[in-house]
Backbone bond lengths (Angstrom), bond angles and torsions (degrees), N, CA, C in turn:
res aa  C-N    CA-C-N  psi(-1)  N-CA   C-N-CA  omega(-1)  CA-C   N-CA-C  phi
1 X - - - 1.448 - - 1.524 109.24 -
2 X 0.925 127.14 135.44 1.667 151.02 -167.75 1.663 115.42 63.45
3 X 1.220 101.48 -158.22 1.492 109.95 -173.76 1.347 104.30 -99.58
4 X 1.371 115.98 174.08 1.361 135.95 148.25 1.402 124.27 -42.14
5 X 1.468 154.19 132.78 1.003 145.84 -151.48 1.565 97.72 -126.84
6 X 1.441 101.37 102.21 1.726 118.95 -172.25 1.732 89.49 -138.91
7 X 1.021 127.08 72.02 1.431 133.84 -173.22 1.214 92.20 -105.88
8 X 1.447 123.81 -47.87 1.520 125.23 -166.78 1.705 136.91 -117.25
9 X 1.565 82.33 16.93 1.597 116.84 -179.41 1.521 113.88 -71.87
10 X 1.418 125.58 82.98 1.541 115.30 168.68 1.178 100.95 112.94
11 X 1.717 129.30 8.47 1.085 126.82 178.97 1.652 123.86 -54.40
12 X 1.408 126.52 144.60 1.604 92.79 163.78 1.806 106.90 -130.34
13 X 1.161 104.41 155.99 1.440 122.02 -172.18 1.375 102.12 57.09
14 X 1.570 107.26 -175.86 1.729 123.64 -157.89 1.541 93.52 -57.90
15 X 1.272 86.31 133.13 1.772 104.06 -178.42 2.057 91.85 -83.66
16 X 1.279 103.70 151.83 1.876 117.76 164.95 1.457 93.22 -55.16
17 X 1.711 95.12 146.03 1.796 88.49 150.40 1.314 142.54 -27.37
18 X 1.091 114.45 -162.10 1.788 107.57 179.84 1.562 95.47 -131.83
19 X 1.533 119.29 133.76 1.287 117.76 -168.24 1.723 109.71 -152.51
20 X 1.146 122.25 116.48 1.630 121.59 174.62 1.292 94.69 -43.04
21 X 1.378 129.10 98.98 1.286 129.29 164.25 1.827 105.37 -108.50
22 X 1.337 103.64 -168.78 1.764 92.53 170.86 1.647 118.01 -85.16
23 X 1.422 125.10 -1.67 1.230 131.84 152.55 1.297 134.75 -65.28
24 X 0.998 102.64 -30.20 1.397 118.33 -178.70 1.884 95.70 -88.39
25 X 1.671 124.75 -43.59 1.235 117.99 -157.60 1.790 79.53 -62.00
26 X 1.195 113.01 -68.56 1.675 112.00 -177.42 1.324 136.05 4.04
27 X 1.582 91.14 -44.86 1.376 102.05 -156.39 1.920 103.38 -111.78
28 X 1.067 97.79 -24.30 1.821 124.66 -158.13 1.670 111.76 -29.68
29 X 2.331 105.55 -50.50 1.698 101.72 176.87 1.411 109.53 -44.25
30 X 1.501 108.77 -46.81 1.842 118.94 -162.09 1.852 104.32 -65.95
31 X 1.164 108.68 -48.39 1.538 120.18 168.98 1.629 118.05 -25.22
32 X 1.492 102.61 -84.30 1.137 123.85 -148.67 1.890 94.38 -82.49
33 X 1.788 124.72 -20.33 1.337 119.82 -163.92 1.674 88.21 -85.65
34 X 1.229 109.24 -32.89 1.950 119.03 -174.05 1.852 97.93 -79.19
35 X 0.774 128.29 -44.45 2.133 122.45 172.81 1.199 119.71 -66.21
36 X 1.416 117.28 -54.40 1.567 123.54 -159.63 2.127 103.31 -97.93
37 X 0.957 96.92 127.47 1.440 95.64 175.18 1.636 112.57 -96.77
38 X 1.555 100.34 142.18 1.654 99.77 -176.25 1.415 107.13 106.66
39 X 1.964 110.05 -52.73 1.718 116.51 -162.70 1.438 99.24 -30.46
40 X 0.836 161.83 -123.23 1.734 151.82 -134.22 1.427 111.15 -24.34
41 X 1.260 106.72 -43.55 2.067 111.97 178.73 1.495 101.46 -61.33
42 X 1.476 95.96 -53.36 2.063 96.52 176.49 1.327 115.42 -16.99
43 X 1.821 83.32 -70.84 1.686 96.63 -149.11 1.837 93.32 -68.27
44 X 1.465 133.80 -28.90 0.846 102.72 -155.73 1.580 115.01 -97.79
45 X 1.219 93.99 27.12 2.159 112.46 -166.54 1.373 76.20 -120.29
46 X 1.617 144.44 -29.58 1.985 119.49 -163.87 1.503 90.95 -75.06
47 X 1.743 126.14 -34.33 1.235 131.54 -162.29 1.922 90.58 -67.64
48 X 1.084 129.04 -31.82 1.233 127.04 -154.33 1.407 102.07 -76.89
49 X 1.427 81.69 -41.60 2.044 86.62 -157.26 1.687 101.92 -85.12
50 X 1.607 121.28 -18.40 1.630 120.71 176.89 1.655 99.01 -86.30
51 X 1.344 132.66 -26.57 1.219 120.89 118.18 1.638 124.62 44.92
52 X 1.932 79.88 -121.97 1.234 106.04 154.04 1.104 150.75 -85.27
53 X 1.368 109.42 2.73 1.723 111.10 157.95 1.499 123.88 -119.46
54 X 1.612 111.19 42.57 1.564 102.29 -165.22 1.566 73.48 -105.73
55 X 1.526 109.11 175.76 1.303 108.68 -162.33 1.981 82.32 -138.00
56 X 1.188 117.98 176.06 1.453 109.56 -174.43 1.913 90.24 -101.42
57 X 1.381 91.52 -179.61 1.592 114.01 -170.01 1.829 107.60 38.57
58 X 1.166 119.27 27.58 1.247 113.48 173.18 1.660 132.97 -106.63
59 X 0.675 129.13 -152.85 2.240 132.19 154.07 1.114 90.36 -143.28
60 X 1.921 69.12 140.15 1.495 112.00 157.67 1.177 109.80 -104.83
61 X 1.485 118.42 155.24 1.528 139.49 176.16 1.015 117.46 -136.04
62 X 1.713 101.03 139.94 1.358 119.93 -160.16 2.076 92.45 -151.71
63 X 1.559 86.64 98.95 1.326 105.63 -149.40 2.142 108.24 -98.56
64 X 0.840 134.84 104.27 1.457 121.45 -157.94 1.761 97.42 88.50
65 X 1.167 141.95 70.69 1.497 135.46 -144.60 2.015 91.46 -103.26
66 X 1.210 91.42 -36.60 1.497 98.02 -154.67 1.398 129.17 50.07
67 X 1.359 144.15 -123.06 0.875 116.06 160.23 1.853 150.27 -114.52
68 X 1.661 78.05 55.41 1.483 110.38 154.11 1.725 110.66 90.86
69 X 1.393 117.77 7.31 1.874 124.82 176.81 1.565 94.92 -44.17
70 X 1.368 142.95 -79.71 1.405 160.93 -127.15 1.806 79.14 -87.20
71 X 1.633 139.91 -60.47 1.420 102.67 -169.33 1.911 105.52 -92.36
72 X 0.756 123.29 -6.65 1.635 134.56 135.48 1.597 106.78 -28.56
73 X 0.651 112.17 -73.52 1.954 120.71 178.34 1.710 112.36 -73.33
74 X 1.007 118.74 -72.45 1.956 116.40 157.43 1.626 81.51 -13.87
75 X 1.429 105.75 -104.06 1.535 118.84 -133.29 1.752 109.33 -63.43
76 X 1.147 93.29 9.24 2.013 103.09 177.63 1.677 98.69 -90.64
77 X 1.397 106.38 -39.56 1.523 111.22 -170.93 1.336 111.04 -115.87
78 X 1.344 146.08 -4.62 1.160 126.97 -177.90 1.656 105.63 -80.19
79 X 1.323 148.14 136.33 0.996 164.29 -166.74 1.969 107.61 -101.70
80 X 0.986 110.62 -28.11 1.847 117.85 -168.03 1.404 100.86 -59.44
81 X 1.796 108.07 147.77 1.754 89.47 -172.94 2.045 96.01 -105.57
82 X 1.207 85.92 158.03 1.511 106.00 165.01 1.728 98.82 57.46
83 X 1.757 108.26 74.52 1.306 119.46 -167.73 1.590 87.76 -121.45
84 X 1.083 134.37 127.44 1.839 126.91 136.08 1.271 117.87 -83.51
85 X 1.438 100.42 131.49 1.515 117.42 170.93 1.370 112.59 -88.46
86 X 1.467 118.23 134.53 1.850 119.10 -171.01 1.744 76.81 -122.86
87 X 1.306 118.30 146.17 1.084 156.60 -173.81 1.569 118.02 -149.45
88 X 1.049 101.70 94.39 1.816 128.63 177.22 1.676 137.26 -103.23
89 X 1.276 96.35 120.41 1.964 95.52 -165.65 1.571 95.24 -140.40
90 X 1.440 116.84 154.98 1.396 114.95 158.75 1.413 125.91 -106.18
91 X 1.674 118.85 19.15 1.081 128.64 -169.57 1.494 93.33 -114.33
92 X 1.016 115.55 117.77 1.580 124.57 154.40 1.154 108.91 -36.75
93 X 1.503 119.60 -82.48 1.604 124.36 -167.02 1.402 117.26 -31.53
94 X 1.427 105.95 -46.97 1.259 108.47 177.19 1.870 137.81 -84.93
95 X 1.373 84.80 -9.30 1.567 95.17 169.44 1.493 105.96 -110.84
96 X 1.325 116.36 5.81 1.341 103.20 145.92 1.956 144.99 -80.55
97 X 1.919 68.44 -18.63 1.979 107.61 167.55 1.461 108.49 -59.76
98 X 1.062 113.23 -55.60 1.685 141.29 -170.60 1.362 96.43 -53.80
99 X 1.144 122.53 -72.61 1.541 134.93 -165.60 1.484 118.37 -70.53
100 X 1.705 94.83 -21.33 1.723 84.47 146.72 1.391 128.55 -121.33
101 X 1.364 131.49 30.40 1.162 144.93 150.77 1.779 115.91 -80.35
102 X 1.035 110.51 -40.36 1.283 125.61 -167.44 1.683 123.73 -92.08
103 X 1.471 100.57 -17.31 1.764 119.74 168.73 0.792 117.96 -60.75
104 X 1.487 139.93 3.22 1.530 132.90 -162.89 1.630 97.25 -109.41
105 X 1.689 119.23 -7.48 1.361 113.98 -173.31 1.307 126.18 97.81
106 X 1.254 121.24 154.65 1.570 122.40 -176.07 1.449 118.38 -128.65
107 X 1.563 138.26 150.73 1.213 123.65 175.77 1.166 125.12 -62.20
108 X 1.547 111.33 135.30 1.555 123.53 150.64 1.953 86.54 103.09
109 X 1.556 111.43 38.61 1.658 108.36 -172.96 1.596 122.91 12.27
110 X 1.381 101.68 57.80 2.134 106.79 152.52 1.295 83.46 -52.02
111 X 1.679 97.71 178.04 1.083 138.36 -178.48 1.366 100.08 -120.71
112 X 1.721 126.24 155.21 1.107 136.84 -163.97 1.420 122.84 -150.58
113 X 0.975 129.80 115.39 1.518 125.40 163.90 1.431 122.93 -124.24
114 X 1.577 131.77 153.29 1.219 110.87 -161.50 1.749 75.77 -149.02
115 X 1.289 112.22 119.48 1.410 145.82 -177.25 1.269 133.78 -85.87
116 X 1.517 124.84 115.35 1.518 104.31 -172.49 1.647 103.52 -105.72
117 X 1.353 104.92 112.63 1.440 91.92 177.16 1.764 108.15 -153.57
118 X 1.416 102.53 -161.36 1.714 105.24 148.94 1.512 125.72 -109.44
119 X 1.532 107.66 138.01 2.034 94.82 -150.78 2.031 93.39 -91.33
120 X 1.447 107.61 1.98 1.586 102.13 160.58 1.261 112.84 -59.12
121 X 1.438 124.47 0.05 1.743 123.16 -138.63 2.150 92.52 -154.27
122 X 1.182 96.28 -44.22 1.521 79.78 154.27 1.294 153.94 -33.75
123 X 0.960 131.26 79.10 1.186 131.91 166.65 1.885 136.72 -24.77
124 X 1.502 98.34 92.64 1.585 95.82 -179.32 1.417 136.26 -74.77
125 X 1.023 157.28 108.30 1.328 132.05 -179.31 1.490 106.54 -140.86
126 X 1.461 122.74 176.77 1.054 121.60 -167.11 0.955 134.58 4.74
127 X 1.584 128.83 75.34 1.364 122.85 -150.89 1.966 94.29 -142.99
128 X 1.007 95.36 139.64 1.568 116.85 178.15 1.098 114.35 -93.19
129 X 1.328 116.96 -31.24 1.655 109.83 -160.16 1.539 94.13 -141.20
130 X 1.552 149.31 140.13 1.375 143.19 146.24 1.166 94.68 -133.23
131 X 1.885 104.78 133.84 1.204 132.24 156.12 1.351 124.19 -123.34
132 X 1.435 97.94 136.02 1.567 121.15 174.30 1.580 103.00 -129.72
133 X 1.681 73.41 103.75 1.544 93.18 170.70 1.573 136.03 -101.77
134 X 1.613 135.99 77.39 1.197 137.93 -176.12 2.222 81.89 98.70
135 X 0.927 130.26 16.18 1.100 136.56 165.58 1.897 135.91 -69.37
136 X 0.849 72.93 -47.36 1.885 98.10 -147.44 2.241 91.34 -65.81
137 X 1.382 96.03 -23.63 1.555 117.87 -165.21 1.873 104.19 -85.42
138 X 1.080 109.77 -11.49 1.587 113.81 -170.77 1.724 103.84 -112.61
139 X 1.746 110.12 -10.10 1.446 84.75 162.89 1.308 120.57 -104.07
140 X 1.216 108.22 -161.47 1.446 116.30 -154.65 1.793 82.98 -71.42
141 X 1.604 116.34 160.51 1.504 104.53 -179.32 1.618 101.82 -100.93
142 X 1.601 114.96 1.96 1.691 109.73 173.98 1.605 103.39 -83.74
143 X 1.548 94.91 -18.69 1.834 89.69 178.34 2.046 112.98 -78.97
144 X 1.540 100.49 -22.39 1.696 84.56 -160.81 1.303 111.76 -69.98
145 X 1.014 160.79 -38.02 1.774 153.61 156.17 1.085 102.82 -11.64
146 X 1.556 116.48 -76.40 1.577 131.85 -178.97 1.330 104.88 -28.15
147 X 1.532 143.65 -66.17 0.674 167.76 -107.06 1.518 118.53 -122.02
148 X 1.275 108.93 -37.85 1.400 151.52 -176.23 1.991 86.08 -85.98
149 X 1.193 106.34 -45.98 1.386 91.38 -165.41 1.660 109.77 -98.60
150 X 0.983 105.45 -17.87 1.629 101.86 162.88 1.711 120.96 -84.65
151 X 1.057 106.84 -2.19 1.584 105.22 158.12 1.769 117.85 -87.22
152 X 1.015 112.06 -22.80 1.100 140.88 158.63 1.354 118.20 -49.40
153 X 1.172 105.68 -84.02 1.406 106.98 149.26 1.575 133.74 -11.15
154 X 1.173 96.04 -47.38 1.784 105.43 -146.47 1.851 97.10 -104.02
155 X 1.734 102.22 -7.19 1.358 95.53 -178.10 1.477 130.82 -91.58
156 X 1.473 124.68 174.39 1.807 120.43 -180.00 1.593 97.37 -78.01
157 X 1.353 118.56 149.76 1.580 126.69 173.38 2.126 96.02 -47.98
158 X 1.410 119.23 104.41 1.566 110.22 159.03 1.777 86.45 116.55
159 X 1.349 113.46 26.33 1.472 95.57 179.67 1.734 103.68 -107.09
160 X 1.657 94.27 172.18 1.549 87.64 -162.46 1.509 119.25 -104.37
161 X 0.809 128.20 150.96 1.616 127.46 172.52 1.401 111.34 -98.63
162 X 1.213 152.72 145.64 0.933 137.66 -176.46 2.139 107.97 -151.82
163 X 0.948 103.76 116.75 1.863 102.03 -155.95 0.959 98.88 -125.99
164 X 1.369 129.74 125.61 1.125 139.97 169.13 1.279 119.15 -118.69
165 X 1.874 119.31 103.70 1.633 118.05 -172.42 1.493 109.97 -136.34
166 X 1.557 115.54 138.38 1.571 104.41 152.70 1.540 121.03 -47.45
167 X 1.395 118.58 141.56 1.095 104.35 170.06 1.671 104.10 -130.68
168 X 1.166 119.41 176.21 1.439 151.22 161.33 1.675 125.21 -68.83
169 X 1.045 103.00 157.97 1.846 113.87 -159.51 1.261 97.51 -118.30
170 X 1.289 118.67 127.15 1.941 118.03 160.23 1.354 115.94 -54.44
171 X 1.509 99.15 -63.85 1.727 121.52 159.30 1.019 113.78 -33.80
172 X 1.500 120.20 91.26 1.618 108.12 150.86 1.823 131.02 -37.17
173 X 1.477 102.30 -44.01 1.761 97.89 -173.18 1.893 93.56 -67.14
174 X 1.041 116.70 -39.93 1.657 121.39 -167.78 1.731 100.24 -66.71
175 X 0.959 115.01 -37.47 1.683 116.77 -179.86 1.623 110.68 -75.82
176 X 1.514 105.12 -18.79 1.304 101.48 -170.27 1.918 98.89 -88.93
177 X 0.990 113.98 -39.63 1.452 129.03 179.31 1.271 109.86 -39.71
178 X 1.953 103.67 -67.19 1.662 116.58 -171.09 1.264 99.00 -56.79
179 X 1.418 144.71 -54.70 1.253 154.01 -146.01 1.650 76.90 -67.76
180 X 1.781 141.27 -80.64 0.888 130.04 158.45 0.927 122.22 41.34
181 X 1.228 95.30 -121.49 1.755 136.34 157.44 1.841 124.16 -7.54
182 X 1.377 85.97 -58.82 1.509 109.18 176.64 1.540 105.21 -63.97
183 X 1.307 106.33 -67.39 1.807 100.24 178.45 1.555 106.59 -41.28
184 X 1.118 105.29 -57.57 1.599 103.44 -165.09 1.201 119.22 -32.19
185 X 1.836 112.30 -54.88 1.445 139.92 -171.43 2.407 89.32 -60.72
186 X 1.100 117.22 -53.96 0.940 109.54 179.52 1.159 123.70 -30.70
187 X 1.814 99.93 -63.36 1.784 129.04 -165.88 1.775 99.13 -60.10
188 X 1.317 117.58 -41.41 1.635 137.10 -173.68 1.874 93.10 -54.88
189 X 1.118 113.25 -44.65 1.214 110.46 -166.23 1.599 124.67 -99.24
190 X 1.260 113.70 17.44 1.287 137.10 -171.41 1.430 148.78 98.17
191 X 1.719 112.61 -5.51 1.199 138.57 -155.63 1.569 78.09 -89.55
192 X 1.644 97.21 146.31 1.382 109.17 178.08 1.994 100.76 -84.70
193 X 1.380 137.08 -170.57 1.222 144.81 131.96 1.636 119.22 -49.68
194 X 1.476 108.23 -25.18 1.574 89.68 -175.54 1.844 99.39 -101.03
195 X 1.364 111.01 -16.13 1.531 101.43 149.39 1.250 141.46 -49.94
196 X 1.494 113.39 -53.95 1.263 135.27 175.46 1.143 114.39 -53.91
197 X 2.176 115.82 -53.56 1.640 106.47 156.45 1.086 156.85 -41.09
198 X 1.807 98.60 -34.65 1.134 140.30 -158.67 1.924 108.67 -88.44
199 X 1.163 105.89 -38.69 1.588 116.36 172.47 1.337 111.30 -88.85
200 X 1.497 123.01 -29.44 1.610 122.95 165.84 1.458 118.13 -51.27
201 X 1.307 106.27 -52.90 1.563 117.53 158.02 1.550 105.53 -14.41
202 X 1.691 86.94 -103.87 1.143 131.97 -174.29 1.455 100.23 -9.12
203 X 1.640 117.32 -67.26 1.281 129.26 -168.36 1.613 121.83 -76.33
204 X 1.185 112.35 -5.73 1.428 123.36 161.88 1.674 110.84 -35.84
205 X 1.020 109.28 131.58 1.982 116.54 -169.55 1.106 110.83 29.86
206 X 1.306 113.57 36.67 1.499 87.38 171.61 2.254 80.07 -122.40
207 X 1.218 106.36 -43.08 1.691 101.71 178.77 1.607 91.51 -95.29
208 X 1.612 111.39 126.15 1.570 116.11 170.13 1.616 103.74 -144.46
209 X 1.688 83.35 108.02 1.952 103.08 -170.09 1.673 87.17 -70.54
210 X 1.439 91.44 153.13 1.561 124.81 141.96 1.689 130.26 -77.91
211 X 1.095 122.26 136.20 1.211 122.05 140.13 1.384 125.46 -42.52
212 X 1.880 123.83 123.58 1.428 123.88 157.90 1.863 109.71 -12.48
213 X 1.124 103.15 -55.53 1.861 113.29 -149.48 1.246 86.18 -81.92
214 X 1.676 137.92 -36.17 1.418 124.00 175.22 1.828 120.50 -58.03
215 X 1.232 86.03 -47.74 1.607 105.19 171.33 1.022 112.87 -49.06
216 X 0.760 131.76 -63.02 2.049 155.54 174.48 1.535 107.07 -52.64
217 X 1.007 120.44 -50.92 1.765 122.29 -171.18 1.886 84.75 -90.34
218 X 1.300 155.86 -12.05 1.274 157.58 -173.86 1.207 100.58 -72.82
219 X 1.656 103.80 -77.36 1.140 134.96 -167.23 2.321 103.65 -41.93
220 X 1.528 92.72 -51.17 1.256 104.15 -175.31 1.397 121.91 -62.89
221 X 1.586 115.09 -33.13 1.404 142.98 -165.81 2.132 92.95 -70.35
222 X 1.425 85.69 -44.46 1.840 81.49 -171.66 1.509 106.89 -82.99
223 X 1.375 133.71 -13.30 1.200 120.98 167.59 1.321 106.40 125.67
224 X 1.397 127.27 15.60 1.701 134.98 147.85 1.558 122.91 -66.30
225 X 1.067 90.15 149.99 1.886 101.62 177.53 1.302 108.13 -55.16
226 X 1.348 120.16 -173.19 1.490 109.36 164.82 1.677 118.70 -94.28
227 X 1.474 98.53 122.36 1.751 106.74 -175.86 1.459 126.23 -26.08
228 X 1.171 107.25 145.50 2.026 105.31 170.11 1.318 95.80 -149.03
229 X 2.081 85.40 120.56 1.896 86.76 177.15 1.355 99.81 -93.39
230 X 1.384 94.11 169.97 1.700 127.06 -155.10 1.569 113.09 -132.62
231 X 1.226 109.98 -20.25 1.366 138.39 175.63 1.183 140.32 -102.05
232 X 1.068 166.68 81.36 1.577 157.24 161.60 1.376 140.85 -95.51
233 X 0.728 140.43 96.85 1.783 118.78 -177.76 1.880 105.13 -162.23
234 X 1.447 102.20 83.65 1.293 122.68 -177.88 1.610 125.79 59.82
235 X 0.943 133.51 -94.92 1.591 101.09 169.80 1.586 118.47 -114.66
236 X 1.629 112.36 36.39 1.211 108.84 165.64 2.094 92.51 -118.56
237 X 1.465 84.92 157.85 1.264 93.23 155.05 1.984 130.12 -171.27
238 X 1.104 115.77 153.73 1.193 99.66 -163.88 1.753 111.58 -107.19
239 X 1.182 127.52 155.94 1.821 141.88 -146.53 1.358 91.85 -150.23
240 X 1.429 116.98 155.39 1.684 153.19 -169.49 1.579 109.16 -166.67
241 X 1.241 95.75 108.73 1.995 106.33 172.45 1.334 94.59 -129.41
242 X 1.061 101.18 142.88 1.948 125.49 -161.68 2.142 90.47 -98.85
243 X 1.226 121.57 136.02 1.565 107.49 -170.61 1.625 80.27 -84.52
């Protein structure tokens, strides 16, 4: 499903921001499987762990959805009966992706909706499980507390959060390494150097990681347990706080 991801191949001078536009939805499986290392293990460990913490008659959330892998995976593996899945994006293009990837139905007939909105503005409620996946990093960072705490809000006593973000290094020599690392895994996978420059750009304020300990003291500030990551593999990693 989609194209090849040559968005930033041959560009010249300062590339525009970086924006879920319909170019990007185009291209996004090839994108995000060629940037993020692990993403297939992700998605197929969020299905594991909502799993085991979806609770029956409740929602799940799948918050920043794009186009829809993470409740694609939930609703392949969650087992709980009489669950709705809410699926949330603010990109059209891509929740128009969603809504037709995802129409064909899921086992054991959940219920489904796939939402075009902003998930600062979403409405949580009875919800067992919320995921923000590669999410939590694209909003504004005066909004994530807020945000953090109305999911919170909206959850059953023992429900799960489940966040999955690149993050940031205190350590300069350690930040300089992962960054490293990360290109490399890029370059390994076909992206030229003037890609790799070229989308770093691009993504300047518009993706602004956290620190582990920000995440962690966040997560805590809105009324989660204390975090346990589940994830690692150079500067992404994935976290679970029980509300």
């Amino acid at each position: 499903m989609g194209d090849r991801d040559t968005l930033y191949s041959g560009q010249a001078g300062r590339p525009e921001s970086f924006t879920f536009d319909e170019r990007v939805a185009n291209v996004f499986p090839d994108m995000i499987a060629r940037s993020v290392p692990g993403y297939e293990l992700v998605l197929g460990m969020i299905g594991l762990l909502a799993d085991r913490h979806a609770r029956a008659h409740t929602h799940i959330y799948d918050l920043g959805c794009s186009l829809g892998s993470v409740t694609a995976a939930m609703r392949e593996a969650v087992q709980a009966e009489d669950v709705t899945f809410v699926a949330v994006d603010h990109s059209e293009p891509m929740v128009a992706r969603c809504r037709e990837r995802l129409a064909s139905g899921g086992p054991g007939g959940a219920s489904l909706r796939v939402e075009l909105g902003d998930i600062r503005e979403t409405p949580i409620a009875n919800a067992s499980v919320v995921v923000l996946n590669l999410t939590l990093q694209f909003v504004p960072p005066a909004d994530r507390l807020t945000l953090l705490q109305r999911i919170a809000a909206g959850m059953v006593d023992g429900g799960a959060l489940i966040l999955v973000e690149k993050i940031r290094f205190d350590d300069p020599e350690e930040q300089r390494l992962q960054t490293l690392w990360h290109e490399a895994f890029k370059r390994a996978r076909g992206y030229s150097e003037l890609e790799i420059a070229t989308k770093r750009t691009a993504l300047e304020n518009v993706l602004r990681p956290d620190t582990e300990a920000q995440h962690f003291d966040r997560m805590q500030a809105a009324g989660f347990g204390a975090p346990l990551c589940w994830f690692r593999c150079f500067s992404f990693a994935g976290y679970l706080a029980f509300r």
